[in-house]
C-alpha positions as CSV (number, residue, x, y, z in Angstrom):
1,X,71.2,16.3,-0.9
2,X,74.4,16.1,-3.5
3,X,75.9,14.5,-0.9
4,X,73.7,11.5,-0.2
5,X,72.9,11.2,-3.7
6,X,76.4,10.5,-4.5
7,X,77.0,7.9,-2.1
8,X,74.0,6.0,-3.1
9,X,74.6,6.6,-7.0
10,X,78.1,5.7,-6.0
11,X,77.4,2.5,-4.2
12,X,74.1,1.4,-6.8
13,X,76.4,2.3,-9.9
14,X,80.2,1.0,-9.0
15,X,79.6,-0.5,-5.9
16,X,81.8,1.7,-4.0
17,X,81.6,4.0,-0.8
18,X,82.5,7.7,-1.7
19,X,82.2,8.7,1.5
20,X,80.6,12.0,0.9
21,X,78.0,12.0,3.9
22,X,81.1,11.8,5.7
23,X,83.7,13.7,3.7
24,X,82.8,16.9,2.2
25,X,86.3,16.8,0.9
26,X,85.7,13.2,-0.6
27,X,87.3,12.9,-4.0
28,X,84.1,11.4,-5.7
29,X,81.7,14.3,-4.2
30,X,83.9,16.6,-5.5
31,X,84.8,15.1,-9.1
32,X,80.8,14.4,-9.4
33,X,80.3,18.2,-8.7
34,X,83.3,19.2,-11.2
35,X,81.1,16.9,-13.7
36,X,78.4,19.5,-13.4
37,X,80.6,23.1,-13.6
38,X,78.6,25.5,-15.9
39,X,81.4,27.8,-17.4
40,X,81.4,29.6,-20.4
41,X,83.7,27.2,-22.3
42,X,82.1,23.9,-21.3
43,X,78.8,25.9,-22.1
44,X,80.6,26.4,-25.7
45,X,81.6,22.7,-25.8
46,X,78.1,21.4,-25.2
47,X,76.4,23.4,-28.0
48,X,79.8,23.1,-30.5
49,X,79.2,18.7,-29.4
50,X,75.5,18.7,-30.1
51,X,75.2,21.5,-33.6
52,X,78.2,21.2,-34.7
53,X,79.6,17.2,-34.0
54,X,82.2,17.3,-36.7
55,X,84.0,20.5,-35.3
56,X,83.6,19.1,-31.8
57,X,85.5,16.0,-33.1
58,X,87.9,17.6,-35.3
59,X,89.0,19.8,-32.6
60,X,89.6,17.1,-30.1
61,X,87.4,18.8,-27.4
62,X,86.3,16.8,-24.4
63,X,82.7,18.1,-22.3
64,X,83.7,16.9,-19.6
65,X,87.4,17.6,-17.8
66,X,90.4,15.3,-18.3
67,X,90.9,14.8,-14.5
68,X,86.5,14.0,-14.0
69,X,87.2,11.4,-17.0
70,X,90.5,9.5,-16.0
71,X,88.9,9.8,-12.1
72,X,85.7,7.9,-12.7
73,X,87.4,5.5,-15.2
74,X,90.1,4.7,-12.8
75,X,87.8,3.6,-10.3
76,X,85.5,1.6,-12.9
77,X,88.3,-0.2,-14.1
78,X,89.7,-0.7,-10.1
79,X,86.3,-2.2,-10.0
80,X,86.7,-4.4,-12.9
81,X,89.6,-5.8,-12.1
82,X,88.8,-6.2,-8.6
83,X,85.9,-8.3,-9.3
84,X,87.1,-10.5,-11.8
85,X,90.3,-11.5,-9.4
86,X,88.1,-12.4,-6.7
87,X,85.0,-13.4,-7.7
88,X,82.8,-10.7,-5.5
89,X,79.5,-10.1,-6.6
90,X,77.2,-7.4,-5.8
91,X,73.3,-6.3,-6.5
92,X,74.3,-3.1,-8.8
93,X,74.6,-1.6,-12.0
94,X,77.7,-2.7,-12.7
95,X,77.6,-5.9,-11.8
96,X,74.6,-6.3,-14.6
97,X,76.6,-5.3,-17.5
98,X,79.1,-7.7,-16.0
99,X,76.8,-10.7,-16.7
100,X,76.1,-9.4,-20.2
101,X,79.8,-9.0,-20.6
102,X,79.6,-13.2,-19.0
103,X,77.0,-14.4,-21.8
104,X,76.1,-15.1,-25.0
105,X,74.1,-12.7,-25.8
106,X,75.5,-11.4,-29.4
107,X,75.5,-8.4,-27.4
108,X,79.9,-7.7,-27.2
109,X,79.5,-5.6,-24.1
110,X,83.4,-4.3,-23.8
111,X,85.1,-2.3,-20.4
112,X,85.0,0.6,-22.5
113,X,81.0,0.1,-23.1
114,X,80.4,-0.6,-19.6
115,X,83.3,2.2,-18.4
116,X,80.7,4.8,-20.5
117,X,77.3,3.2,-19.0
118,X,78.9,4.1,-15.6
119,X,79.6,7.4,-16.8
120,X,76.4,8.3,-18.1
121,X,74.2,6.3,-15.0
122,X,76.0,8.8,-13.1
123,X,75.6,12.4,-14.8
124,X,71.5,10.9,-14.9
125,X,71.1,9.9,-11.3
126,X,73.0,12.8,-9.5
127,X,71.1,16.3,-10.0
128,X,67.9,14.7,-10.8
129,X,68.1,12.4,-7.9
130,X,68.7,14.9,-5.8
131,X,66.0,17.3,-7.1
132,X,63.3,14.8,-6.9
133,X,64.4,14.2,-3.2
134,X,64.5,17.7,-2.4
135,X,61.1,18.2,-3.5
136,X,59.2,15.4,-1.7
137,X,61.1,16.3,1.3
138,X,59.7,19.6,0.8
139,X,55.9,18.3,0.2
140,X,56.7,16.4,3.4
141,X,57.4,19.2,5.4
142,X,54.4,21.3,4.3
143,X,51.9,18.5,5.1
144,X,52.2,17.0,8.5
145,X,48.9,14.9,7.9
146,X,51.0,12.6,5.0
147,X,54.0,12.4,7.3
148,X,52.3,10.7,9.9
149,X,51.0,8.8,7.4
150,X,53.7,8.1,5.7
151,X,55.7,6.8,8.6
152,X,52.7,4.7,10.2
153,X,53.2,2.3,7.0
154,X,56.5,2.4,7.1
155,X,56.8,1.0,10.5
156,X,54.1,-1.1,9.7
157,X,56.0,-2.5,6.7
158,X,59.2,-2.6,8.7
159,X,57.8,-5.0,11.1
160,X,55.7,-7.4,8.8
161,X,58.7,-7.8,7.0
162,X,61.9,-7.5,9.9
163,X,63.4,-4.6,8.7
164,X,63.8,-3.0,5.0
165,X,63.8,-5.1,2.0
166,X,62.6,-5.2,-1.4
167,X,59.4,-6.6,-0.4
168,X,59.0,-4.0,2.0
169,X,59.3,-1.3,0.2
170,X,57.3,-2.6,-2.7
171,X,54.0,-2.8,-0.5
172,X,54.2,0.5,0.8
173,X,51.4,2.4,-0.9
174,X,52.3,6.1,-0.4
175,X,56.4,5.5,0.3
C-alpha cells in the first residue's frame, strides 16, 4: 500500500510520477521510506527537537537525513523551475501555493515556504494514507454484502457521468 500511496502523494503533492507501483527500486519510494526509519538516534533526535528545541538547534541536528532532505528539495525546486519556464499548470498541491506565491495576498509565500509545505504534505499523507486504505480494504473484504454494493454505485456513477470525475465521486454515497 506504500507503494501506491507514494505515487499518488507524489503526483497530488509535486506533480511528479515516482514510479513506485512500477519500481520497487524507485528513488522516491525508497527516500519516502528512509523518511520514516525508526532508529535509536533519530528516536533521540525527535524527543531532543520537541523537549529540548534549543539543544536540538545548538547542536545542528537534522530529524530527518541529509540525503531524504536535499532529495525531496531537489525535485521541488526541479519542479519550480520547471513550471515557471514553461508555463505548465497542474490541479495539485503545489501548484496552489504557486498562485499564492502569484498574488497579492500579504501572504510572502517563498520556495523555501512552499519547498517545507511539500515536505510536511508528504510525511502526513504517506503512512496515514496508507493505513486508512489498508483498513477499508480490510472492512471490504470481510463484508461481501458492502462490496457489491459498493461497486453497483460505482458503475452507476461511472456511467451517469462517462467515466471518473470529481462529480462522480462526489455523488457516491458509500464510496
Amino acid at each position: 500500500m506504500c507503494r501506491f500511496t507514494t505515487d499518488i502523494i507524489g503526483s497530488c503533492a509535486f506533480g511528479v510520477d515516482p514510479g513506485s507501483l512500477k519500481n520497487k527500486q524507485s528513488p522516491f519510494l525508497i527516500m519516502s521510506q528512509k523518511m520514516f526509519k525508526a532508529d535509536r538516534s533519530t528516536i533521540l533526535k525527535r524527543y531532543c527537537r520537541a523537549f529540548c528545541p534549543r539543544l536540538f538547534k545548538f547542536l545542528n541536528l537534522r530529524t530527518y537525513s541529509y540525503n531524504v532532505e536535499v532529495f525531496f528539495t531537489d525535485i521541488i525546486n526541479q519542479v519550480l523551475t520547471d513550471r515557471r519556464a514553461t508555463g505548465t499548470q497542474r490541479s495539485d498541491f503545489l501548484q496552489l501555493m504557486l498562485n499564492v506565491q502569484k498574488t497579492e495576498t500579504g501572504f510572502p509565500m517563498t520556495d523555501e515556504l512552499i519547498t517545507s509545505n511539500s515536505f510536511i504534505f508528504m510525511l502526513a499523507g504517506l503512512e496515514t494514507s496508507a493505513t486508512t486504505l489498508s483498513f477499508c480494504l480490510y472492512e471490504l473484504a470481510r463484508n461481501v454484502d458492502l462490496q457489491n454494493r459498493l461497486r453497483t454505485e460505482i458503475k452507476e456513477s461511472l456511467e451517469r457521468y462517462n467515466g471518473l470525475n470529481y462529480e462522480a465521486v462526489c455523488t457516491m454515497r458509500l464510496a
